[in-house]
Structure formats: C-alpha cells, structure tokens
LUMLO-189579 format. One record per residue (C-alpha): x, y negated, z; residue in three letters. Coordinates in steps of 0.05 Angstrom, whole numbers, padded with zeros to 5 digits, m for minus. Last residue first. Example, Ala and Ser with C-alpha at 12.3 -4.5 7.8 and 13.67 -1.06 7.14 Angstrom:
LUMLO-189579
    east   north      up  resn
   00273   00021   00143   SER
   00246   00090   00156   ALA
***
This chain:
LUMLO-189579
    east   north      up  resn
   01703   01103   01173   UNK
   01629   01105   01178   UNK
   01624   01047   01117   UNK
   01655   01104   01078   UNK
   01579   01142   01076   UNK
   01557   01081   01032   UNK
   01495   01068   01074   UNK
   01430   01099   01050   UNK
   01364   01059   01030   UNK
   01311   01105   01019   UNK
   01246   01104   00997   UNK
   01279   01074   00933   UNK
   01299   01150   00918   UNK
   01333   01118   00848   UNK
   01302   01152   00778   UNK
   01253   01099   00757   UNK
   01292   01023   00769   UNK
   01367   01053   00770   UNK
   01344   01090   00711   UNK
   01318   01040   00671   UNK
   01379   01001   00689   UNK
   01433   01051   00664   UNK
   01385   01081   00587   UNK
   01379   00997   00584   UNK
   01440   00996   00580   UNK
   01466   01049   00540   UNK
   01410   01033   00491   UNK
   01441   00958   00488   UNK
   01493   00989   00467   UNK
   01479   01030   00414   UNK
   01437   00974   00383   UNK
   01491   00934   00381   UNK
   01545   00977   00338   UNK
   01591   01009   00382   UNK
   01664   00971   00384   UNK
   01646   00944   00452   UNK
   01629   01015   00472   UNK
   01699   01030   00479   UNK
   01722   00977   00527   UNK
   01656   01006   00566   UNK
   01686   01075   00565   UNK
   01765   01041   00572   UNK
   01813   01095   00549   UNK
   01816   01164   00517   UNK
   01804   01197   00589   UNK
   01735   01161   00601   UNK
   01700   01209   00549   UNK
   01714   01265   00604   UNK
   01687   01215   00664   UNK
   01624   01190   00617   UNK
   01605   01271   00609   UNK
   01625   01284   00685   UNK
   01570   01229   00708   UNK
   01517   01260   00653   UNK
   01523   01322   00678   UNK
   01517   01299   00747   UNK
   01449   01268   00718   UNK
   01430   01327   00686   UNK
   01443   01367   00760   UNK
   01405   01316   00795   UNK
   01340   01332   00744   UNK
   01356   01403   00751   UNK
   01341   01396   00824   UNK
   01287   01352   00823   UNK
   01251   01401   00777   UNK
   01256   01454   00812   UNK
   01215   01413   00873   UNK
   01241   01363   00926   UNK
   01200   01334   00988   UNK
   01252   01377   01039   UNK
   01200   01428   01053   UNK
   01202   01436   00980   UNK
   01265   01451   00976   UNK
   01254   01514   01024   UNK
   01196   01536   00986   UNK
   01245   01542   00927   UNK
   01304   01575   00956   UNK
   01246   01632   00984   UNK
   01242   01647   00909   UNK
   01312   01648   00904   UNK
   01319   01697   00962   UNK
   01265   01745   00929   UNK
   01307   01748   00877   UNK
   01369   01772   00904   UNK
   01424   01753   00876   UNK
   01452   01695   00935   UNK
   01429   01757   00986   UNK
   01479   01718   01028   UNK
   01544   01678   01006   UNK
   01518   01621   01042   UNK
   01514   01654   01117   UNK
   01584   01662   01142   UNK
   01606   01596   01113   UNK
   01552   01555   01131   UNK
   01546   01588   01210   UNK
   01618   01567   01207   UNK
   01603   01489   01188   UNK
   01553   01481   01239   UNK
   01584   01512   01299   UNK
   01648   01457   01277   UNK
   01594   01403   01283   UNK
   01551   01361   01242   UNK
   01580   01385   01182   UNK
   01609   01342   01116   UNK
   01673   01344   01122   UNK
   01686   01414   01145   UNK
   01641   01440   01087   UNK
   01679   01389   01041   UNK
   01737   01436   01048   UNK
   01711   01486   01016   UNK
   01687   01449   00959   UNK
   01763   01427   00949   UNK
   01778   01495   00946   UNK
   01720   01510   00893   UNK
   01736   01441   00850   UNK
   01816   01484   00854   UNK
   01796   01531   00825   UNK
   01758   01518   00782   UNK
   01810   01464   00754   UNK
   01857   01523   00751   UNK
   01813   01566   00710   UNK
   01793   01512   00663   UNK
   01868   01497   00646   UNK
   01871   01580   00638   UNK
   01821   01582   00593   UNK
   01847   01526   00543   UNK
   01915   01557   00543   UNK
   01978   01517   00557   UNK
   02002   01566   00615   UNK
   01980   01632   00582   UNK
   02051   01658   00566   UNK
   02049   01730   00599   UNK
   02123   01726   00627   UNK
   02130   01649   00631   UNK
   02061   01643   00673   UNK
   02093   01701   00721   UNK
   02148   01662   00727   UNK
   02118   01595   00740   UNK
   02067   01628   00798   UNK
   02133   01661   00832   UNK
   02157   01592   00828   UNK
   02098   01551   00850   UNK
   02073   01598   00908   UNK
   02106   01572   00962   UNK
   02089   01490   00937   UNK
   02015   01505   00929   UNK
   02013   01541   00988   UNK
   02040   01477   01030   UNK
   01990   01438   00992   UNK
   01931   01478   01014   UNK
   01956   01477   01085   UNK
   01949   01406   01090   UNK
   01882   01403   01052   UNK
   01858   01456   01105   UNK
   01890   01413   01153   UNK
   01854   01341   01141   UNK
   01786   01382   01141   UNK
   01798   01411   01209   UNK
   01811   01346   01232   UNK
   01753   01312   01207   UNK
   01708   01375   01231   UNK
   01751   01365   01294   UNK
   01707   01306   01301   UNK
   01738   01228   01315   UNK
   01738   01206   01240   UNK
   01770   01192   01171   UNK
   01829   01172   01209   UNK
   01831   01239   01240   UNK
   01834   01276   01168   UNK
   01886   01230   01138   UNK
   01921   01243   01207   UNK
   01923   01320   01196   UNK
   01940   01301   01118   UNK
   02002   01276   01141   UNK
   02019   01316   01194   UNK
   02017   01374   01139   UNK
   02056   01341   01092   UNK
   02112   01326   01139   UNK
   02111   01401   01171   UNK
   02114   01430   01103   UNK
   02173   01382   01084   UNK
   02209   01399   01157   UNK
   02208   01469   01138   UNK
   02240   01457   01065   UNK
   02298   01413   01097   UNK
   02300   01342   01089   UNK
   02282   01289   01022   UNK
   02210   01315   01019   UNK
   02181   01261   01051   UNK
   02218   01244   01118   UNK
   02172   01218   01161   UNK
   02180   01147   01132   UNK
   02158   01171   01074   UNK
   02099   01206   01088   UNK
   02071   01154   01148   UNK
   02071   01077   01109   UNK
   02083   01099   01033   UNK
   02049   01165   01030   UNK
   01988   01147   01075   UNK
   01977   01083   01032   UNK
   01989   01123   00966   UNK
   01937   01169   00989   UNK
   01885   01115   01018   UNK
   01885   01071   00955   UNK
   01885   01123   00915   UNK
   01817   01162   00946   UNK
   01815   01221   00897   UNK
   01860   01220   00840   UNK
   01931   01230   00859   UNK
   01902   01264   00925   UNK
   01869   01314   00857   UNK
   01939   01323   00832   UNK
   01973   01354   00890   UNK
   01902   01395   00899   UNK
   01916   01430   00837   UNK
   01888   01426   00766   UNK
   01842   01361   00772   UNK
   01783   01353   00731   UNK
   01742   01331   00804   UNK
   01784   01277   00819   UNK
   01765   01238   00746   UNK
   01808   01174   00771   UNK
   01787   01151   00834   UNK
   01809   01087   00878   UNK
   01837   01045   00815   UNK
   01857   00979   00848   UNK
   01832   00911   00859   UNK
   01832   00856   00807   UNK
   01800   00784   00817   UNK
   01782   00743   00759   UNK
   01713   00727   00803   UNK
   01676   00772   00753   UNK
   01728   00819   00770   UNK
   01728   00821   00854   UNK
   01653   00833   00837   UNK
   01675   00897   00786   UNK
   01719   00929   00835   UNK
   01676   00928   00894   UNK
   01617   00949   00853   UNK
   01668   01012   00822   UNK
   01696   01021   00888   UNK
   01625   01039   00921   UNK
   01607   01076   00862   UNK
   01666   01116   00868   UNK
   01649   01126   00948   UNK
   01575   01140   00932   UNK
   01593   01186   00868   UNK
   01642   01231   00905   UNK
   01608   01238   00970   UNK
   01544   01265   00930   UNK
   01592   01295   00875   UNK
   01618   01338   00936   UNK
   01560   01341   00969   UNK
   01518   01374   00920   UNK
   01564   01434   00921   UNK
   01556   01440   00984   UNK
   01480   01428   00988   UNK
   01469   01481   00921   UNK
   01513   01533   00964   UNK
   01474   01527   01028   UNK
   01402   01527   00991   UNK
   01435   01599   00948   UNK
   01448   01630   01015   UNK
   01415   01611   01080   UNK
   01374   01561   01116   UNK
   01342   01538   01176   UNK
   01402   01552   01220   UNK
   01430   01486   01171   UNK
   01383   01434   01199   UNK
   01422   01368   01196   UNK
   01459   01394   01130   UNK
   01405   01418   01093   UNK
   01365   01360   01086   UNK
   01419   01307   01095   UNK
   01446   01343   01031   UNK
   01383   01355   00991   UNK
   01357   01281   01005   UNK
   01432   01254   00987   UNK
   01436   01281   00919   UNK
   01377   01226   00896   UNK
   01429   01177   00940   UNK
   01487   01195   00903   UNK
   01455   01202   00837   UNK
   01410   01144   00822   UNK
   01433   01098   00870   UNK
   01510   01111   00881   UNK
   01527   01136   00814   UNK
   01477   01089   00775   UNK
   01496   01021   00818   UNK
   01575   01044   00800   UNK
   01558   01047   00732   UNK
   01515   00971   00740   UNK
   01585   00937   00777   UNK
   01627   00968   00724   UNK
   01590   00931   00666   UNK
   01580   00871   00710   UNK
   01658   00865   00720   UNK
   01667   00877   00646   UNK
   01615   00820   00635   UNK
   01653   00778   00676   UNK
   01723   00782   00642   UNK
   01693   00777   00573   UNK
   01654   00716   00602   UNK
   01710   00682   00627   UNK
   01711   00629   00691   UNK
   01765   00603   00695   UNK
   01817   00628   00756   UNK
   01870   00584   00795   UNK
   01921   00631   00818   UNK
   01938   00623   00893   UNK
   01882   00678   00919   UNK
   01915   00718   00869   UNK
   01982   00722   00895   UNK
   01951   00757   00966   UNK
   01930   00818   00930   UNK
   01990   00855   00893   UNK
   02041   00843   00947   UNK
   01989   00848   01004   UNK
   01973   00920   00986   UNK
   01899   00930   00974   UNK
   01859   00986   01016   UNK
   01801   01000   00959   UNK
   01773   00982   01011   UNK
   01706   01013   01045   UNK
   01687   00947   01098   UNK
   01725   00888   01062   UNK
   01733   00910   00989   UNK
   01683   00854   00967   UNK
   01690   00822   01019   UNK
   01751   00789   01016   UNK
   01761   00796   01101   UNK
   01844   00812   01109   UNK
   01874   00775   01043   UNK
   01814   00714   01063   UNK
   01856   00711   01130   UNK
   01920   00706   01092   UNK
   01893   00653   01047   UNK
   01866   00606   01110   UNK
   01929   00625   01151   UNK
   01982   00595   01090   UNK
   02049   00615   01110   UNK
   02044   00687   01087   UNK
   02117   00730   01104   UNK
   02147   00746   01046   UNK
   02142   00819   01021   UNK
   02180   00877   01012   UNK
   02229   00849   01071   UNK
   02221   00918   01112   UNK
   02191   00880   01168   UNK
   02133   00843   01123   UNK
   02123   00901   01081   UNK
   02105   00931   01151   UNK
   02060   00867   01172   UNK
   02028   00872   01110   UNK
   02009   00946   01112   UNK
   01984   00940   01179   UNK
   01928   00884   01151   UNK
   01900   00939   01100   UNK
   01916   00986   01146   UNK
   01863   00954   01199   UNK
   01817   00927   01142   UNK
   01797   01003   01126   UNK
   01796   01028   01196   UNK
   01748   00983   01211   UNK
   01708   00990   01155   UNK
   01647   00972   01207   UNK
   01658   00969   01270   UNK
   01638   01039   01306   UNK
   01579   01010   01362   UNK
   01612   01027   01432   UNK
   01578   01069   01493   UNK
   01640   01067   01524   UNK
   01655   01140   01560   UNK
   01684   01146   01627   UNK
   01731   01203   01638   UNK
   01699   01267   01680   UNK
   01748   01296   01737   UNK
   01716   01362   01761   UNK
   01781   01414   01757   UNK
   01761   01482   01738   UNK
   01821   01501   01699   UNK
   01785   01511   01631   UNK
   01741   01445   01658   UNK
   01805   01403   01654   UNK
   01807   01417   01586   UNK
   01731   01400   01568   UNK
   01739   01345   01604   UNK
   01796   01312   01560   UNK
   01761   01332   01497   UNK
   01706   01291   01520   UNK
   01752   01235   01536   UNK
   01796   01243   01468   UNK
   01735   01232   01433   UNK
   01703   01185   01476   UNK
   01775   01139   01458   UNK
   01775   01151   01386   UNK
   01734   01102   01339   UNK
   01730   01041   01393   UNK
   01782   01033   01433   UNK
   01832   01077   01380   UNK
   01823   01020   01330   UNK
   01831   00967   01380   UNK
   01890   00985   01399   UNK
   01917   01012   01326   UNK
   01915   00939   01307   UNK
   01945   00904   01367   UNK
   02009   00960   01387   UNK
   02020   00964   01315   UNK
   02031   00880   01302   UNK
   02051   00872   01369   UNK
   02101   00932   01343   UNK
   02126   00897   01283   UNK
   02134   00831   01320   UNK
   02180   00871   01367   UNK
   02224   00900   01309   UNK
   02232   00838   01273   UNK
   02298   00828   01325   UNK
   02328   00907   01304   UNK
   02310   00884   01234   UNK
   02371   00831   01229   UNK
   02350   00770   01191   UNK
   02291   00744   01235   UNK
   02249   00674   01214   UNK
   02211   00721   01172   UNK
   02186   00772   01230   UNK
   02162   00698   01276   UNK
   02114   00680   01210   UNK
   02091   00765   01199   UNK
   02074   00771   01271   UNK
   02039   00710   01279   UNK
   01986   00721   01213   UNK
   01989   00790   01245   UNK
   01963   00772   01317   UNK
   01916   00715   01278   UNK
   01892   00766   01222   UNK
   01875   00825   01272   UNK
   01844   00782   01331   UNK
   01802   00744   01268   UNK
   01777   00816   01241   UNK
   01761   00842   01316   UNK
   01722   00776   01326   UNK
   01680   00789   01275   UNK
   01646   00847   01318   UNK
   01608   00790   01343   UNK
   01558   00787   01295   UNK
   01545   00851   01275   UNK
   01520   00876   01198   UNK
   01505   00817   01174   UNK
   01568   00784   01199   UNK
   01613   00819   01152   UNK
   01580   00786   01097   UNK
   01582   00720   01129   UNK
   01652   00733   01148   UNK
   01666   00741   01073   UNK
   01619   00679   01046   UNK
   01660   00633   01094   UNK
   01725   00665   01073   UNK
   01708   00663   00995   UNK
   01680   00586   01006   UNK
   01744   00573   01033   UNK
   01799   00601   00996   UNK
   01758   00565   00933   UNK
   01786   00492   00968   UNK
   01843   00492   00926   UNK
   01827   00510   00863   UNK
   01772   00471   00845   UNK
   01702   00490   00862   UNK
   01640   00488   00811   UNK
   01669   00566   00801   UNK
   01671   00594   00863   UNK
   01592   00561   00874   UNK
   01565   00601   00816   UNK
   01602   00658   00840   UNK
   01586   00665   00908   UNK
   01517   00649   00896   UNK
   01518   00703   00838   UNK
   01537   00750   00901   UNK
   01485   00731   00948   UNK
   01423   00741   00913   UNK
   01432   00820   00895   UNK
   01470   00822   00960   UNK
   01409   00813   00997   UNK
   01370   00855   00949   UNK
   01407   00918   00972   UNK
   01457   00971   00946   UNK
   01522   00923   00954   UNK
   01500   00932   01033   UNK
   01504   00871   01080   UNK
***
C-alpha cells in the first residue's frame, strides 16, 4: 500500500478511529493486524520474512536475558545475525555476487555459471531487518531489556507506518510506547496532519513532477548531452530528497496522530557545510544506525589515523551496498567515503589558512562551503541514480558540453519536450524547489507549522489551501511513483 494512494487515504482514519474506541490493551492488536495488512498489499507471502525475523529475534532476545556473562549471549546474537542478514543477502545480493562471480571466472576462461533466483526484492526489507538487528544487539550489550510481550515486539518490527522506508527506530525509544495508553488530542493530531499534507506536497507535487525529467533522462542518457544532463542531476537530488523526506514526514505525522513519535530522518541536508554535517542531516536514522552498530564497533576514531580512514571508509562502502546490489551503490558509498577522509586531511592546513586571511565567519564564505559541498554531493547522486556504471560515465564526460552555447539550449528545449515537458514545466519545478528551501530556511527558528499557529487565521488557512490546491492541480496524477526507498 503506498501513503501516495487512495487506499491509504481510507485506511489510515480507519486505523485511527478504531485505535481510539479501543482500550489500552487490546490496541497492540488492531495496529499489528492493520500492519501486516499493509504489508500484505504489496505481497502476500513475503509476510512470512517479517514473522521469521520477529519470532527468531523475539527468541533470541528472551534466551540473551536469561545469560549474565556475554560470551553465553553470544550464540543468540549470532542466530539473531546469521537469520536476518540470511535472508537479506538471499534475496537483495545473491545474483549480484553470482554475476559478478562469472564474470571472474570468465577473465580466466573457466565456464562455471552460478544459478540465479529469479526473486521479487521484499519490500523495506533492509529497513525492518536493522530495525529488528538493532534490538537483538541492544539486547546483548544489556542497553535494553529483553521484550517479553511477542504481540508488542512484533508490532515494534511491522508498525506500518515506518515499516517498509523507516525512519529505522531504536527499540529503546519505540517499544515503550506501544505500553503507554494514548488519548486522543487534537493539537497532537492536527500537527500529525500538518506534517502528513507537507510531506504529500514534496513527494506529489515536487518529487514526482521532478520525477518525469529524471526517469526521462536517466533511462536514455546516449540521447542527451549538456545543459539536459545537468538540469536531471541536479533534479535528482531534490527529487530523491523530497520523496524520501516526504516519505518520513507522512510516516512521521501518522505515527503522531496516533500519539506516536518516530525520529527526525532529515534536517535541511542540502544547507550543510561539509559532507560530515550533511550524514548528520541526510538519512538520520540510517547514519546514526551505521555509526552505532558497524562504526563503533570497528574502532571509530579511537585507533590510529590509518585505521580511522579505513573505518570510515568501510562504513560508507556498506552504507552504499545496503542501499543496493549495483556497483553504482557501491561506487556511491566510496565517493562519500573518500570525501570524508579529505575532509579530515585537509582540515588543519584549511584552519590555518582560514586564521591567516580571517574569512571563516563571513556570509560568502558559509555560501561557498555549502556550494560546495550541494555540488559534491551532486556528484555523487550521479552514481546513485544511473542505470549502470556505462551510464553514469557517459553523464560525466558528456554534461559539461557546449553547456554555453546557444544553439545547445535551444536543442535542451526540443529535448524536454520529447519528454511531455515544456520551459515552463521546468521553471514551474524550479518555483516549487524554491518554495521547499524557502519553508526549510524559515524551519531553522523552530517549529514552521508551530509557528504558523501564532499567524492570524486567514494566513493560515491560505497556507493550506495554497498545500492542497496544489496537491490537487500541480501533482503528475498520470503517474503514481513508488517512494524510491521502498527499493531498498
């Protein structure tokens, strides 16, 4: 079931009405009923996966809590691993380490081809798989009590609202609320409403308006050239950006309305200075998880300079994998790795020279950086976003040509309008980004919609109706995409 369709439209004020006739103690069930229903729409038996992975770790976690000495928990922990990461690597990874399998042993000539399982990705499974990992390491390193209650626990791995693209909550934070009895309160549920409609607008109106440019391009990119290369790059970064916030921000507001809170995932990622800070924005749920559960444990930055680099680098080589079984994915992961390392050789020289010329709290330079790095991080979303590794090199060595020359801007325009999109689309999605970044900047002062309470009425209600009127006129209803997480 997508949040962007009519389906959920009706389902989710079910949900609610019904959560809130129940009493406490039998709401666990309705919300675990109505999550494997959601989850169901999409596959049937793919359910199965989510119950394996909550009864193996359900187990794991009771027999870990019974165990004082970690070296007998230890053996729990690794069902726990050996379970999860199983079925995760079945289905997103083994063709991928098949094909690349053959393609070795054809270097050296030998004919041996691995089978291939032509296997439907789950969906979010890789997001409900650390989600449920995470609790079953807390679990061993006695930052969290084992979960006695199966029905809760299970609800912990399948609340559907952040089910198939997260945020990934930590069992510490999530699992109390299932036992806290919530009224229903209408300040609480219109501020879940009021984040549910902005992320509606990013993902409808702007993500999905940016997506016809982007698929466009992108599936066919020996067609074009130059400027049409650069305007589908940089439209996929607040394409990606926009879905995957908006995704959060309906997740986040429908866990709300329930008196359910999930984490920040994105906090203004694209104002960032330095790519340290934008993984502090981008994705939290996924960063922090990454830096608690493989960072950390690694090491951190707590050994020797080269075995920092070669932590944060791993790191961010798996972040890329788990996002998918491509060397694009990998190659991706890297470039973000190796970004970082830079960042941390260069600091000191970069700190002196700052000292010596004194331009480090300048208005100009702040943009600078955040240039920057929005232009590395652009790079990067090349990788991300190609079909194949041939794809995203023929984008690099062809979108920085005859970008001045007229002619070429001309031919820009009879190539957008192969796509079904004039000028006019163009700077229309460009307002609308505008408008995006305008709400992020004013959202650095505090709550926007906290703020807008404080507006007279009329005011308002014209931001309102300015958010639904467009998700009724401006949204590509022609098309209904998929979050682009749901692939992960």
């Amino acid at each position: 079931m997508l949040f962007n369709s009519l389906q959920y439209i009706v389902f989710f004020p079910i949900v609610v009405a019904i959560f809130f006739s129940l009493p406490q103690k039998k709401r666990w069930i309705l919300l675990l009923i109505a999550s494997y229903y959601f989850y169901m729409c999409w596959r049937v038996d793919y359910i199965l996966l989510i119950i394996i992975s909550t009864l193996v770790d359900y187990y794991a976690g009771i027999k870990m809590s019974k165990e004082k000495e970690r070296k007998k928990r230890k053996p729990w922990l690794l069902l726990s691993i050996i379970v999860n990461l199983g079925i995760l690597f079945g289905f997103k990874y083994f063709n991928f380490l098949g094909e690349n399998i053959n393609i070795l042993f054809d270097q050296f000539n030998i004919f041996y081809n691995v089978q291939f399982f032509d296997l439907l990705l789950p969906v979010g499974i890789s997001f409900y798989t650390f989600q449920t990992l995470s609790y079953t390491i807390d679990v061993y390193n006695g930052k969290t009590p084992a979960q006695k209650h199966l029905g809760i626990f299970a609800v912990y791995v399948s609340f559907f609202p952040q089910l198939v693209a997260g945020p990934i909550e930590r069992s510490k934070r999530l699992l109390p609320q299932f036992f806290k009895e919530h009224e229903f309160s209408y300040k609480r549920a219109r501020s879940g409403l009021q984040q549910m409609m902005w992320g509606f607008f990013k993902k409808v109106v702007i993500a999905d308006r940016l997506a016809i440019v982007v698929d466009g391009v992108y599936n066919n990119v020996e067609s074009y050239s130059g400027l049409v290369l650069i305007i589908a790059t940089i439209f996929f970064a607040f394409q990606i950006y926009c879905d995957f916030s908006g995704y959060s921000d309906i997740a986040i507001g429908s866990a709300r309305v329930m008196g359910f809170e999930l984490m920040d995932n994105f906090k203004r990622p694209y104002f960032s200075k330095s790519i340290a800070e934008f993984w502090r924005r981008w994705h939290i749920s996924l960063s922090t998880w990454f830096r608690d559960y493989l960072y950390i444990p690694l090491g951190g930055n707590r050994v020797v300079k080269w075995r920092w680099y070669y932590n944060l680098f791993v790191t961010f080589l798996i972040s890329g994998l788990w996002h998918g079984a491509a060397w694009t994915f990998i190659t991706w992961g890297a470039l973000h790795g190796t970004y970082l390392i830079i960042e941390i050789l260069l600091k000191k020289p970069k700190n002196y020279i700052l000292k010596k010329i004194k331009i480090e709290h300048t208005f100009f330079y702040k943009i600078w950086r955040v240039a920057i790095t929005f232009f590395l991080v652009v790079f990067a979303w090349i990788f991300f976003r190609a079909n194949s590794m041939s794809d995203a090199i023929y984008i690099i060595n062809h979108m920085f040509i005859d970008v001045s020359d007229y002619n070429n801007f001309t031919a820009m325009q009879i190539k957008f309008r192969g796509l079904g999109v004039g000028f006019k689309d163009i700077i229309l999605s460009i307002l609308l980004i505008l408008v995006m970044e305008t709400y992020n900047l004013y959202e650095r002062n505090g709550d926007v919609w906290e703020k807008l309470q404080n507006k007279p009425k009329w005011v308002r209600w014209c931001v309102y109706y300015f958010i639904i009127i467009s998700i009724l006129f401006l949204s590509p209803f022609t098309r209904i995409d998929n979050f682009i997480y749901f692939q992960f």
